[in-house]
N, C-alpha and C positions, 0 to 999 in steps of 0.2 A: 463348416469344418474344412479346412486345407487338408488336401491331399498329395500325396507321396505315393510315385510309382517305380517298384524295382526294375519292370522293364518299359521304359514308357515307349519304345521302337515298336510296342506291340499293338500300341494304339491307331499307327497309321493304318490296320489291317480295317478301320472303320470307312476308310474313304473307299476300296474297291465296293464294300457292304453298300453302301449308298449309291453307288454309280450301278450296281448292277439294280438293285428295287427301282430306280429310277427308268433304269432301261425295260425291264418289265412291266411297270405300270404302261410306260411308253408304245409298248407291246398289245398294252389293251387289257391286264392281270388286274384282278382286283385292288383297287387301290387300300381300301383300310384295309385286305388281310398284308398287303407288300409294306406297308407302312408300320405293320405291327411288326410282319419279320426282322425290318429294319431294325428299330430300335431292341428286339430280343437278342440281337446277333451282335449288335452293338452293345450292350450291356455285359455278352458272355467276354467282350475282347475286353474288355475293361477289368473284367476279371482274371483273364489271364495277364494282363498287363500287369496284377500284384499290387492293389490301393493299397497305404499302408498311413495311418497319421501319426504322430509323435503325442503319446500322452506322457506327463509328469507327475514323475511317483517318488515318494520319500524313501529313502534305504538309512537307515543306521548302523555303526559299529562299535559293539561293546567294547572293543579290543580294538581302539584304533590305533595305525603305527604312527607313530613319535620319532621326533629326529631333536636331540639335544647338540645346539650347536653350545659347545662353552667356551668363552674368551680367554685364554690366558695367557696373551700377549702382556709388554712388558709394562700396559697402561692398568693392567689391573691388580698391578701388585699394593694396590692402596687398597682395594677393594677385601672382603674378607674370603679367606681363600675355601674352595672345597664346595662350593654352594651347588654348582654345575653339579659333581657330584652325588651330592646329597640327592637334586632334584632326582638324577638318573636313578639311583638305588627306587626312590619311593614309585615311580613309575615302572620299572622294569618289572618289579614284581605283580603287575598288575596287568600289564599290556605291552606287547611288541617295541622295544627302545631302543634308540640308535646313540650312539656316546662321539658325539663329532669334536676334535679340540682347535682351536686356533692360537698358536704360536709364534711367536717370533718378534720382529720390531716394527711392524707393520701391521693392520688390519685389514682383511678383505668382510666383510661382512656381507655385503652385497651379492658378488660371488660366490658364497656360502648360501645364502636363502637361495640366490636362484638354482645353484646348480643342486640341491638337495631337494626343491619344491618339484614333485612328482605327481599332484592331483591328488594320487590318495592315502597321502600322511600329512601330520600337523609338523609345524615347528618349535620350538622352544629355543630363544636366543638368552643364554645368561651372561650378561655383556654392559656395559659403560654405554654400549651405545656410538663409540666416537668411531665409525668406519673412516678409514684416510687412504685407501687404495684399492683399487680397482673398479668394479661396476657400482655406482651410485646405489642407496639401501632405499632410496625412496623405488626408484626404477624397479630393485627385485622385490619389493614388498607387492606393488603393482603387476608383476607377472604372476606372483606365490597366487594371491585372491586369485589373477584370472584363470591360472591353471585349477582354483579348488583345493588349495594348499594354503588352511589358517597359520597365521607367524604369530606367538605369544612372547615375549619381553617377560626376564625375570629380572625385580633390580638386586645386586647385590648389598649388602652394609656397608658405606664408607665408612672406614678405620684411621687412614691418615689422611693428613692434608697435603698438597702438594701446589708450590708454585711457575707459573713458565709463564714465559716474558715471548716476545716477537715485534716487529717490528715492520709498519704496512703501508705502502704508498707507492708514488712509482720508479721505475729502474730509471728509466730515461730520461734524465732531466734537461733543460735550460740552462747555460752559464749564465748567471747574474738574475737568474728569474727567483722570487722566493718562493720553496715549495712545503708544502705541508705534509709531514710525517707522524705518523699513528702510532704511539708504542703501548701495545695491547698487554695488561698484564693478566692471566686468570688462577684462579684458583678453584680445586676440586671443591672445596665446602662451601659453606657460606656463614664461614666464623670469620671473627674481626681477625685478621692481618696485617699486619706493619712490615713495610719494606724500605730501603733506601736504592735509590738508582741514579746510574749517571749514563749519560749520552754523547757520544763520541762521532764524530768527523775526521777519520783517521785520526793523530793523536792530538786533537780540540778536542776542547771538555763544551760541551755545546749546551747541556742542560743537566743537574742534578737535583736529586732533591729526597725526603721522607715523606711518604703516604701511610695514611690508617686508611683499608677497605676490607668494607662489609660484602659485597655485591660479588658475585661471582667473576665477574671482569671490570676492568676499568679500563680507559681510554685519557693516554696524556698526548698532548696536541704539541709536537716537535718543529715550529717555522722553521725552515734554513736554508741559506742560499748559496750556491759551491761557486765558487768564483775561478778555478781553473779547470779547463775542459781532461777527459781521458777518466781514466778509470779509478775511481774514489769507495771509501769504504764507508760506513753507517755502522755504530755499533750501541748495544746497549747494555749492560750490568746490573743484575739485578742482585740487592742481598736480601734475603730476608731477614727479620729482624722479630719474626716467630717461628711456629710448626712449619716445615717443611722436609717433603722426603727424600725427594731428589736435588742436587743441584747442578745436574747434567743441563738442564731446558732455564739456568736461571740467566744466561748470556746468550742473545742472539747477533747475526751478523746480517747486513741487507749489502749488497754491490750496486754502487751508481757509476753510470754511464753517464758522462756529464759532455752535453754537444753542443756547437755551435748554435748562435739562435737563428731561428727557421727566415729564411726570407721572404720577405710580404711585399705585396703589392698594395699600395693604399691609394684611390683617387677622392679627393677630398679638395674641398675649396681654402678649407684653412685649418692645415695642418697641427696648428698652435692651440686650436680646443684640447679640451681636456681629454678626447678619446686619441688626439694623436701624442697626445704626452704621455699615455699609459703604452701607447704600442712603441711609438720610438723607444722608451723604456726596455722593454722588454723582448724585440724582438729588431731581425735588421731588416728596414721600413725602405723601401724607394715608393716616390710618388710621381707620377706622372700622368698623363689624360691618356699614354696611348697602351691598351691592350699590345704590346711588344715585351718579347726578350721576359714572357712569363713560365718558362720550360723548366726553370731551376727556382721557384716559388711556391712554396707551401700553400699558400690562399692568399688571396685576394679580399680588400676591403673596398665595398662601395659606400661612400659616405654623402648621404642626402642628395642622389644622382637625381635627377630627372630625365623620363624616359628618352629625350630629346638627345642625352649625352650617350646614348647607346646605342650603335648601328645594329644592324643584322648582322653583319659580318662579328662584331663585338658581343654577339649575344650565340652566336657557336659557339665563337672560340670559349666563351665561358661553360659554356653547356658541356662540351668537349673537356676541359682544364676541370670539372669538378666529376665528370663520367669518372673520370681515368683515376679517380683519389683522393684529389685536392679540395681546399677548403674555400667555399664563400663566404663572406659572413656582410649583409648587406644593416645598413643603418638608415633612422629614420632623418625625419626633418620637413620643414616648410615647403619643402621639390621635393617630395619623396614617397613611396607608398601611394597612397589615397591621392594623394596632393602632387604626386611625380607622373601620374597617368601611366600608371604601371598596371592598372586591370586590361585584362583581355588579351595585356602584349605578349609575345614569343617570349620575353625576359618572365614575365610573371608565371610561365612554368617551372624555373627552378627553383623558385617561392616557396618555401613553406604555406604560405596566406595566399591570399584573396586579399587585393586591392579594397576592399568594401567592407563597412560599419558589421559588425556582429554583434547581436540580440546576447544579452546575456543571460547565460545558463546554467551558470558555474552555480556553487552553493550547494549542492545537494548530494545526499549521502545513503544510498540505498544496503539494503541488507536482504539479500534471500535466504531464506529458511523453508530448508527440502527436506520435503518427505521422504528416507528408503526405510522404512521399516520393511519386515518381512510381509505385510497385507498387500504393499505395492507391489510387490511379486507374484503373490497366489491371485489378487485380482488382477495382475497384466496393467497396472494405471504407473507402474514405475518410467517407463521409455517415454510416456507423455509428462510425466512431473519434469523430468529431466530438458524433455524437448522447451517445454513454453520457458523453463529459466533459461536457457541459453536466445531465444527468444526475444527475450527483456533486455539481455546482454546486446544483442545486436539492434535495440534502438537506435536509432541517430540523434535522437532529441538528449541521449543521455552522455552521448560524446565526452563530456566536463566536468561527469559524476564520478565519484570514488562509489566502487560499487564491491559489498563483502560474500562471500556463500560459506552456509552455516546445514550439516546435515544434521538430520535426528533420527533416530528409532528408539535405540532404548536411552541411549544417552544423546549429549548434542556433541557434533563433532567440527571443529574450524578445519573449512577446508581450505579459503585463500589467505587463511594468514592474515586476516583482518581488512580492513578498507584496503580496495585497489584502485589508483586512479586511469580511467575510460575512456580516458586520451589518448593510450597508447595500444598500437592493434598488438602488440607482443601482449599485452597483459588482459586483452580480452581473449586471446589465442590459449593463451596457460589459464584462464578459467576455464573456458570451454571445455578443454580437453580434463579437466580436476570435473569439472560435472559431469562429463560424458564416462568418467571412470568411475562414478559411485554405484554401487550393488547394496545389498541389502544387508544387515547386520543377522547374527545369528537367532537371536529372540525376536519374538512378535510383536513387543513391547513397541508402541507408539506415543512418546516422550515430549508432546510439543513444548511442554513446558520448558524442557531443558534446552531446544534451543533457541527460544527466546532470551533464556537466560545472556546468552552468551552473547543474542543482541544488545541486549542491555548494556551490558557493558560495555559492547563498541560504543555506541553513540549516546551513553551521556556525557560527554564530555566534547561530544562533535555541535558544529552552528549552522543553521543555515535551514534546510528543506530535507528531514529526514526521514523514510520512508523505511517500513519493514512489508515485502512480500513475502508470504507463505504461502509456498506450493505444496499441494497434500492431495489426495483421493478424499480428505474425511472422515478417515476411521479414528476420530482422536477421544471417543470413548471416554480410554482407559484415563486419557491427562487431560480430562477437559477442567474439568474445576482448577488442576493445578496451574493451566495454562490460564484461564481466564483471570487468577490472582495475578500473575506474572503481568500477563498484557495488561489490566486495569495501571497497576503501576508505572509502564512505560507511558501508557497513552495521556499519563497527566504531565508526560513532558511536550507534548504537541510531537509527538509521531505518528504519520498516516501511515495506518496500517491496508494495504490489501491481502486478500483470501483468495486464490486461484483454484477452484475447488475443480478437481479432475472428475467425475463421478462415474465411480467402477459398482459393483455389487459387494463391497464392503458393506456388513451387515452395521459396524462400529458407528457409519456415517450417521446415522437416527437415533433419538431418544425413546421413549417407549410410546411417545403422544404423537411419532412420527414429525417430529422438530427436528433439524437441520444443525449440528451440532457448529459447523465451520459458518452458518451464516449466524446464527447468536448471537456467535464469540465477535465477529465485526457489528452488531448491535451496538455489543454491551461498549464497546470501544468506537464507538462511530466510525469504523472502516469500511471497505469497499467490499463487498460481496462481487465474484465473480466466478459463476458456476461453468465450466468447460465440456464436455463429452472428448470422449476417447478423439484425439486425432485432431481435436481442434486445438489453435494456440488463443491463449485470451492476450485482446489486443488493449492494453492499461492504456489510458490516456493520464499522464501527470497531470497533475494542477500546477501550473506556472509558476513560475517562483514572481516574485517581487523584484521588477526591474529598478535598480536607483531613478527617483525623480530627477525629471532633464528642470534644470531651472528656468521658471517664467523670464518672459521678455525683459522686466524690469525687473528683474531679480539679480542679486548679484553672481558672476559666473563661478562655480567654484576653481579653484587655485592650488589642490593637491590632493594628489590623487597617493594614495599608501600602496607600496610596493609591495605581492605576496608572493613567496616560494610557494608555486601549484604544483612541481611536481622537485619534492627535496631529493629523492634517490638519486635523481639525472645528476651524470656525470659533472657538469658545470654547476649544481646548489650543493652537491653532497655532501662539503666541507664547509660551507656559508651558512652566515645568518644574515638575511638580507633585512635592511631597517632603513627607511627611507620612502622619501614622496619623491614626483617629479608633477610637473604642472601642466605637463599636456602628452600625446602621442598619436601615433597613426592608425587610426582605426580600419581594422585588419579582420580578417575573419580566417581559425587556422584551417589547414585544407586536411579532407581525412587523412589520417596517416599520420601528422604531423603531433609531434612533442608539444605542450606548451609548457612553458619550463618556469615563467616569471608574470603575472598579471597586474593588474593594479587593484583593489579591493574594490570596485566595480564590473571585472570580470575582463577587463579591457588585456588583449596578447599584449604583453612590451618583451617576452623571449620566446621567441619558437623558432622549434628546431626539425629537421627530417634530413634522413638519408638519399642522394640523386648520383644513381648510379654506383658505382666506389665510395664517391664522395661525401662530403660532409655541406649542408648549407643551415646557416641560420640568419633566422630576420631579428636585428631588436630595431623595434618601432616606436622610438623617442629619439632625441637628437644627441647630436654630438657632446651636450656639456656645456656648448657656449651657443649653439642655436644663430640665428641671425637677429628679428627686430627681438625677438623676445625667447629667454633660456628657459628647454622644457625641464632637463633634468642633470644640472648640476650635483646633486646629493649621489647620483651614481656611479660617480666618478670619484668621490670623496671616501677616507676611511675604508672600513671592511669592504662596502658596496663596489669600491673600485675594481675589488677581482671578481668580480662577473663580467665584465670585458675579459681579464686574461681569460679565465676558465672558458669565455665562451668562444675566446680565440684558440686555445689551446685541443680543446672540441673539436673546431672547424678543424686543424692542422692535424688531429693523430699521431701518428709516427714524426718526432720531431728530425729523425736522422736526418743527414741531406743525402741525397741520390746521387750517389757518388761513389767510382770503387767498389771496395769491397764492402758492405753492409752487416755488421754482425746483432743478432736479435737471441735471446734466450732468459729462461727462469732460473731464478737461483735453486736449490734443490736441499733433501736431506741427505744427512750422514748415511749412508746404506743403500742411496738411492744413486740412478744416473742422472746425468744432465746433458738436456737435447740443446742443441744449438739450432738455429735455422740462419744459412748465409745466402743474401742476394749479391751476387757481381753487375756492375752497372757498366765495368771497364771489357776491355776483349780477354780473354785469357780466363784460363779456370783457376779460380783462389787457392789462395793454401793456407790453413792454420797451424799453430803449433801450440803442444801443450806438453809442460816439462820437457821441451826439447826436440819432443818426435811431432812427427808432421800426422796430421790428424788424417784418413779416409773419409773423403767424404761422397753421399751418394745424391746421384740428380734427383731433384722432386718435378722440374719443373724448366722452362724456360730459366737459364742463368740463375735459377735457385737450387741450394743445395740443404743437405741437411746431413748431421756429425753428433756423435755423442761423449761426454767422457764420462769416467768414473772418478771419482775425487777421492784418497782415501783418507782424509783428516777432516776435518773440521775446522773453517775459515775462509779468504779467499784465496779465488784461483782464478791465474791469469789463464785465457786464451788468448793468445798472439794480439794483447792489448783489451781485450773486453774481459770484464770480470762476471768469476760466476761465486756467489757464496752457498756454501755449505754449512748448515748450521745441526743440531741435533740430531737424531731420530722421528721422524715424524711422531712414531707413536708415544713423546712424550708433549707433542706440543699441545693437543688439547687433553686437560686433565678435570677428573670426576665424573659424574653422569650428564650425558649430551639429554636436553633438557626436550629435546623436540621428539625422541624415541617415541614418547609413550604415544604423542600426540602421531606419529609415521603408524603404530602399530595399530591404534584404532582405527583411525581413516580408511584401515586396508580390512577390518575383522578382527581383526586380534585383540588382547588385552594382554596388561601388564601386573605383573604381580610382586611383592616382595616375597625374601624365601618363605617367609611360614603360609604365606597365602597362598603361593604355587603348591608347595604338602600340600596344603588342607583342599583347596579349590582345583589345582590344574586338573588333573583328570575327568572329573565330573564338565568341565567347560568343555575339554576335551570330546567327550564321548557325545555332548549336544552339540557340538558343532560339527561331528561324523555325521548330523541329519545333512543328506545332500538330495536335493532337487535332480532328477534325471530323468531323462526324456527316456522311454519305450517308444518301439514302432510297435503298432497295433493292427495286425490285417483286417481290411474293411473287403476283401472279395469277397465274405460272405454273402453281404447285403447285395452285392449286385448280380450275386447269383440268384436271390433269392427273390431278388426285384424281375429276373429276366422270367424266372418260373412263374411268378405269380401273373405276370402279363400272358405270357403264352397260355397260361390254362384258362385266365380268365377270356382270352381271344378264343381259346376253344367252346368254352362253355356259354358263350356269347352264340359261336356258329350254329354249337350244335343244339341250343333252346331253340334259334330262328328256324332250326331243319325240322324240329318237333312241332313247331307252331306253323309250317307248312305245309307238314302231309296231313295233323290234324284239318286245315280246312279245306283238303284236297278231297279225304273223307267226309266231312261236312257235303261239300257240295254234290260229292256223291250219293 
């Protein structure tokens, strides 16, 4: 048992205790009575020092306080109105109510949970769900639990339908580059819809057209390329041609910035391959051998160098030129990588890669399923189930893997949002921290069943090397059968299953023959049993994946290799569909930390990416297009596949502006909202903007950075002294109907979601069993040590004085 001392200064009063017994025994004093003293004296300061240890004890409240936050901003006029209400009457009369309203043209929702989450009252949100201002709902959902403040979701009835349109891609564009724009349509319901829209480039009619959609959003893909630089406008119109309630959000407005193309540096033997006809295209190219007059260039392109063509001095200045911002982006070839004697050297640190062959690893698709039920709290096995998944996470053999986390207790709950791929340290950083935040659900119920379930789903439609670990204590009892139909099911699709079984004093973990409930269940599925103790991490050894066969001597060599988006979110796949082979590449190995963005279906890098310094660097490890004796990858350059060069250029380069003058950077905004500017001066002198005429204040943030705001009050665009900013709707009508991720924010955190007559009938009762709180007592233990000091002194007395009795008897004796 740990102990707790109120005054623990009191303790030191045991070191003079000791120094003087010591100096008396020294003296010649009887040693075991000074040694008894010792520890009697010592025992009474430990008591005056105030032991005290922390037990945990359940409190409930019949009358817990309730906070109804009710939404009636201007997004929920579709909703049916009064519900908030309703909820409040049937609660109030039962238990302590609080009637919070939100109003206006904006949502704070986030702000709301957290600044009302107090530890000891619940929430009730009757809301859409669509927070669009101020502190994120995920964030204050995550403070409510850690404060001990459950958030409950009421949905209301949707009544009408309603359509809004927008319009997504970037401000900054390229003159003469073709860029790809997004025009997001959504609707509140998910009844059939028919709309007409047309799309506009100032006054060009750029794209029209009639849709029928079902699907809550749809997504039409707008190519187009602005051929005069300065400030241009994007617009879109939406009619509907059904139910619709609003037609405030049926036209939106996007502002482009249309600049010069970024200037590159390109060193390359033969400028005439197909990579230097996509970048001469697209951007203004000088070529030359010498690292000179690179001060006013975006990035730099190294095309099939050998390290031979790179000084020391050339391998700073690059090092320096990508610190400070700028872009590399290096290509492969027959001199290059592997083949350019680029391992080892000062250049191959701002590499993404490693010069050298890498083992492939890719293919594999992992799922953990965590136990928090409430057992893993009352047996203390919770902090250990949590620790060995994060654990797993930090493999290095799994570097390549898409890996998913999946909670259960009474139900299963998705906490990463499905496969994540384990290449990138951001996205094992945001598991971590998603598992390092899980606590326990308010029932005892342990549900393995369900979240298996929800593997299921992930991965039957995944290829390759799929693996489900469950981490638990073992108390799965309650859902063992249910779980065992579940798992038989998945395991006839060839998933290896492992069991990381913590083992606490869960009484659930045994059958009544004393059988092992978590080791069975990997029996009956031929999985791995893997028993743990408190404080140990189980160390999983994978089974290898199946490396492609390298072809015998006299075998024929193979001749293409299929191209895969490994990671589609990155910025350069996000808008592609890459389809295509190429027939050879630089066998590379990515370095940690590094993006792998594009493989070959052998696992082989041909795009990786990572950040060096400010800067941006990327390797693709194939050649140019036209190659020397023999072409690796023609088809890359061809068709769709050809903008994976720009995007991966566009990547390297970031901010297209040139560095020059006055620099102006900012978001378009809504109707009721401001818009921030942020300006860098590159020239001497402090900038000046203007807007409607009057000169703008602006305040310093920084070195020659400044930053200014304006209020817009219409709807369209608006010039700032040549950079435009659009103003389009009110925010809170651009997402419409229920935000679908709600239910899923509210249970991850505790909470659950109800409709009106579920909340009547059920909230309260959920309410007053999730008032059982867990709380620590101090419990003074100076008893025992008082009690311990007496029983030693009397037994050292009683010791003395039998030996006094047993020596004058045999003084008499002998007399």
């Amino acid at each position: 048992m740990m102990y707790t001392f109120e005054e623990p200064l009191v303790l030191l009063l045991i070191l003079p205790i000791i120094v003087g017994g010591l100096y008396l025994i020294k003296k010649g004093a009887r040693k075991p009575l000074i040694l008894s003293r010792i520890v009697v004296l010592s025992l009474l300061v430990v008591a005056l020092a105030s032991p005290f240890s922390l037990v945990s004890e359940v409190t409930s409240d019949d009358t817990p306080q309730i906070v109804i936050i009710s939404d009636e901003t201007s997004s929920m006029q579709l909703f049916k109105e009064g519900v908030g209400d309703n909820v409040y009457e049937s609660l109030t009369a039962n238990t302590p109510t609080t009637m919070i309203r939100l109003t206006g043209e904006s949502t704070s929702l986030g702000d709301a949970v957290e600044q009302y989450s107090s530890g000891d009252n619940q929430i009730v949100l009757v809301t859409d769900g669509n927070s669009n201002f101020g502190k994120d709902l995920e964030e204050a959902l995550q403070f409510s639990e850690e404060v001990g403040t459950t958030v409950y979701s009421v949905e209301p009835e949707l009544e009408e339908n309603d359509i809004s349109v927008q319009i997504l891609g970037d401000k900054t564009v390229v003159i003469g580059n073709e860029n790809q724009f997004d025009v997001l349509v959504s609707q509140a319901g998910e009844e059939e819809i028919r709309y007409s829209f047309e799309v506009y480039a100032g006054d060009t009619l750029v794209r029209s057209g009639t849709f029928t959609q079902s699907a809550r959003t749809r997504t039409i893909r707008v190519p187009y390329t602005f051929k005069k630089l300065g400030e241009k406008e994007l617009s879109v119109t939406l009619t509907p041609l059904t139910s619709d309630k609003d037609s405030i959000n049926n036209q939106f407005y996007k502002a482009i910035y249309v600049v010069p193309k970024p200037n590159i540096k390109m060193l390359t033997s033969d400028s005439s391959a197909p990579l230097g006809n996509v970048l001469y295209n697209l951007y203004s190219v000088s070529n030359t051998d010498e690292f000179t007059n690179i001060d006013d260039k975006k990035a730099i392109v190294l095309d099939n160098q050998n390290i031979r063509t790179l000084s020391e001095t050339d391998v700073e200045l690059l090092k320096e030129f990508v610190a400070d911002g700028n872009g590399l982006v290096v290509v492969g070839g027959e001199t290059s990588f592997d083949q350019g004697n680029y391992l080892n050297s000062s250049f191959e640190d701002l590499l993404p890669v490693l010069s050298k062959p890498t083992d492939w690893k890719g293919g594999r698709s992992i799922v953990l399923v965590l136990d928090v039920s409430q057992s893993t709290f009352h047996h203390e096995s919770l902090s250990d189930i949590l620790g060995n998944a994060i654990f797993v996470l930090e493999d290095e053999n799994l570097r390549d893997a898409y890996a998913g986390v999946i909670a259960f207790g009474s139900e299963g709950i998705d906490v990463s949002g499905g496969l994540v791929y384990l290449g990138s340290q951001a996205n094992i950083l945001k598991l971590e921290e998603d598992i390092s935040a899980l606590t326990p659900g308010s029932t005892s119920e342990t549900s393995l069943d369900q979240g298996l379930l929800i593997a299921q789903e992930w991965l039957e439609n995944e290829v390759g090397e799929l693996d489900i670990i469950i981490i638990s204590d073992g108390g799965i009892e309650q859902s063992y059968e249910e779980a065992l139909v579940v798992a038989d099911e998945i395991s006839d699709g060839d998933i290896q299953f492992y069991y990381v079984h913590v083992k606490s004093s869960a009484p659930s973990q045994r059958d009544q023959f004393g059988n092992i409930y978590a080791e069975d269940l990997m029996e009956s599925v031929e999985g791995i049993y893997f028993p743990v103790q408190k404080g140990e991490r189980a160390n999983l050894e994978f089974e290898d994946l199946d490396i492609p066969d390298e072809p015998e001597d006299d075998e024929p060599i193979m001749t293409s290799f299929p191209l895969i988006e490994y990671n589609p979110n990155h910025f350069i796949t996000r808008n592609l569909e890459v389809d295509g082979n190429i027939t050879g590449y630089n066998d590379v190995t990515p370095k940690a930390g590094a993006d792998r963005i594009v493989v070959t279906a052998t696992g082989k890098p041909i795009i990786t990416t990572w950040r060096y310094g400010l800067g941006r660097v990327a390797a693709i490890t194939t050649d140019n297009g036209k190659g020397g004796q023999a072409t690796w990858s023609s088809q890359m350059y061809s068709g769709n596949n050809s903008k994976l060069i720009s995007s991966t250029m566009n990547w390297a380069i970031g901010n297209p502006q040139v560095e020059e003058g006055t620099v102006v950077e900012g978001d378009d905004t809504w109707f009721g909202s401001t818009a921030t500017l942020y300006i860098t001066r590159y020239d001497e002198g402090v900038p000046k903007l203007k807007y409607k005429g009057e000169t703008l204040e602006l305040a310093v943030t920084g070195k020659n950075t400044y930053e200014t705001t304006i209020e817009p009050k219409n709807i369209g665009l608006h010039d700032v002294s040549g950079y435009p900013i659009a103003v389009n709707y009110a925010i809170e009508y651009r997402d419409v109907g229920m935000n679908e991720d709600l239910p899923v924010l509210i249970k991850a955190n505790g909470g659950k979601t109800y409709t009106e007559k579920e909340a009547l009938a059920l909230l309260l009762t959920d309410a007053k069993a999730n008032s059982l709180k867990s709380v620590q007592q101090p419990v003074s233990q100076k008893l025992y040590f008082l009690i311990a000091a007496l029983l030693l002194f009397l037994t050292e007395i009683a010791v003395r004085r039998i030996r006094e009795i047993r020596a004058a008897n045999r003084e008499r004796a002998e007399q």
